[in-house]
C-alpha positions as CSV (number, residue, x, y, z in Angstrom):
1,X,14.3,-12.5,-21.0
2,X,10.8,-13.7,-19.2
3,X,11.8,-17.5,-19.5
4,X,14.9,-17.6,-17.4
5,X,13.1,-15.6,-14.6
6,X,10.1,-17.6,-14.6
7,X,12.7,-21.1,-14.5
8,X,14.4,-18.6,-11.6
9,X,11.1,-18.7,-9.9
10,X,9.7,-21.9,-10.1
11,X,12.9,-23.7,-9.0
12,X,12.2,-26.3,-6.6
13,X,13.2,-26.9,-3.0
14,X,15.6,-29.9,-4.2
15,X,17.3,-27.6,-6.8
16,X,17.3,-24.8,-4.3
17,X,19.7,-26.8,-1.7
18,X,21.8,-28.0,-4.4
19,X,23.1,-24.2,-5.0
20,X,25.8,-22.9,-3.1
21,X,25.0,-20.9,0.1
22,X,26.2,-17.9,-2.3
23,X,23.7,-18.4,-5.1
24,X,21.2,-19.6,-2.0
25,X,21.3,-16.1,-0.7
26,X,21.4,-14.3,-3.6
27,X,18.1,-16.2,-5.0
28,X,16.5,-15.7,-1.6
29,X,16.6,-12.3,-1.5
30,X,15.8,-11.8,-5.2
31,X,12.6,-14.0,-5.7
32,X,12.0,-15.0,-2.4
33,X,9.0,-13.6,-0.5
34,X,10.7,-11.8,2.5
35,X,8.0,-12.7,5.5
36,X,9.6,-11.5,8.6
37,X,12.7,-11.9,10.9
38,X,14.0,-12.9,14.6
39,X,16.2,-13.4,17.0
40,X,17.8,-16.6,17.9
41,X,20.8,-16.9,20.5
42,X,23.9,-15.1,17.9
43,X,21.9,-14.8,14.9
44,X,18.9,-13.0,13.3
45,X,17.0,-15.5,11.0
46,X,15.3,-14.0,8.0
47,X,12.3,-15.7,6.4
48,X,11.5,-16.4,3.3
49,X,8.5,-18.1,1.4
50,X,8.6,-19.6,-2.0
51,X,6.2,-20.9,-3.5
52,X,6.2,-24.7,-2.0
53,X,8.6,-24.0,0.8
54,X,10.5,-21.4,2.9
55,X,14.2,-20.4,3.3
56,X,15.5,-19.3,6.3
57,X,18.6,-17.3,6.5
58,X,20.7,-17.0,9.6
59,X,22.8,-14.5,9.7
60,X,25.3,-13.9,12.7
61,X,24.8,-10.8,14.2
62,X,28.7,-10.2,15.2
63,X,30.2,-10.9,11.5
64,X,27.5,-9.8,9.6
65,X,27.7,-12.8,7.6
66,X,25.1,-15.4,6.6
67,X,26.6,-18.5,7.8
68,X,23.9,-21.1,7.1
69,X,20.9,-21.6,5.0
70,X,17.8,-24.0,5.8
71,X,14.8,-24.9,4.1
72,X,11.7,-26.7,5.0
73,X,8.1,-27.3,3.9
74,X,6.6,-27.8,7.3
75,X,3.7,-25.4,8.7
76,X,5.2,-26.7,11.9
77,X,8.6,-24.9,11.2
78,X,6.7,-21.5,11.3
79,X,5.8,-21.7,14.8
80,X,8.7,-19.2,15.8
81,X,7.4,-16.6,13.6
82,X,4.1,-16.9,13.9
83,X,4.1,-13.6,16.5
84,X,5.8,-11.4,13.8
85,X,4.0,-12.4,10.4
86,X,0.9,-10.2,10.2
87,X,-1.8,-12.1,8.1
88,X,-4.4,-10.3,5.7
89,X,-7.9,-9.3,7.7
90,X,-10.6,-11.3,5.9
C-alpha cells in the first residue's frame, strides 16, 4: 500500500497535466500542499505546492465549480500570493 502513494506523490508536473481536470483536483487536494488562496475577478484561486511545481485551482465563485487547472514552476508565478503565504521566522 506505501508504493502506490509514494508513485502518487512523486508524479511529475508532465504527468500531472496529462490527468483529467477531475483526477487534477482530486490529486491536488489529496497530496498537494495547500499554501494559500485569492481573489481574482469571478474566481477564488487555490494554491498548491508540489514538490517541483505548484497547481493552481480556479474555482468560480457563482457555480461553485472548478473550472480550470494551471500549473507552473516559476517563482515568478507566485508574485500574487506572496501577501497571503506566511513563511517560517528563521
Amino acid at each position: 500500500m506505501d508504493q502506490p502513494e509514494k508513485n502518487l506523490r512523486s508524479v511529475s508536473q508532465c504527468e500531472f497535466n496529462s490527468l483529467s481536470n477531475k483526477d487534477k483536483i482530486i490529486l491536488s487536494s489529496l497530496l498537494g500542499k495547500f499554501l494559500t488562496s485569492r481573489r481574482e475577478g469571478e474566481y477564488i484561486l487555490k494554491l498548491y505546492q508540489f514538490s517541483a511545481y505548484y497547481v493552481e485551482l480556479w474555482q468560480c465563485k457563482k457555480e461553485d465549480e472548478i473550472l480550470h487547472v494551471r500549473t507552473f514552476t516559476s517563482i515568478n508565478e507566485l508574485d500574487p500570493y506572496l501577501d497571503k503565504i506566511e513563511l517560517p521566522t528563521p
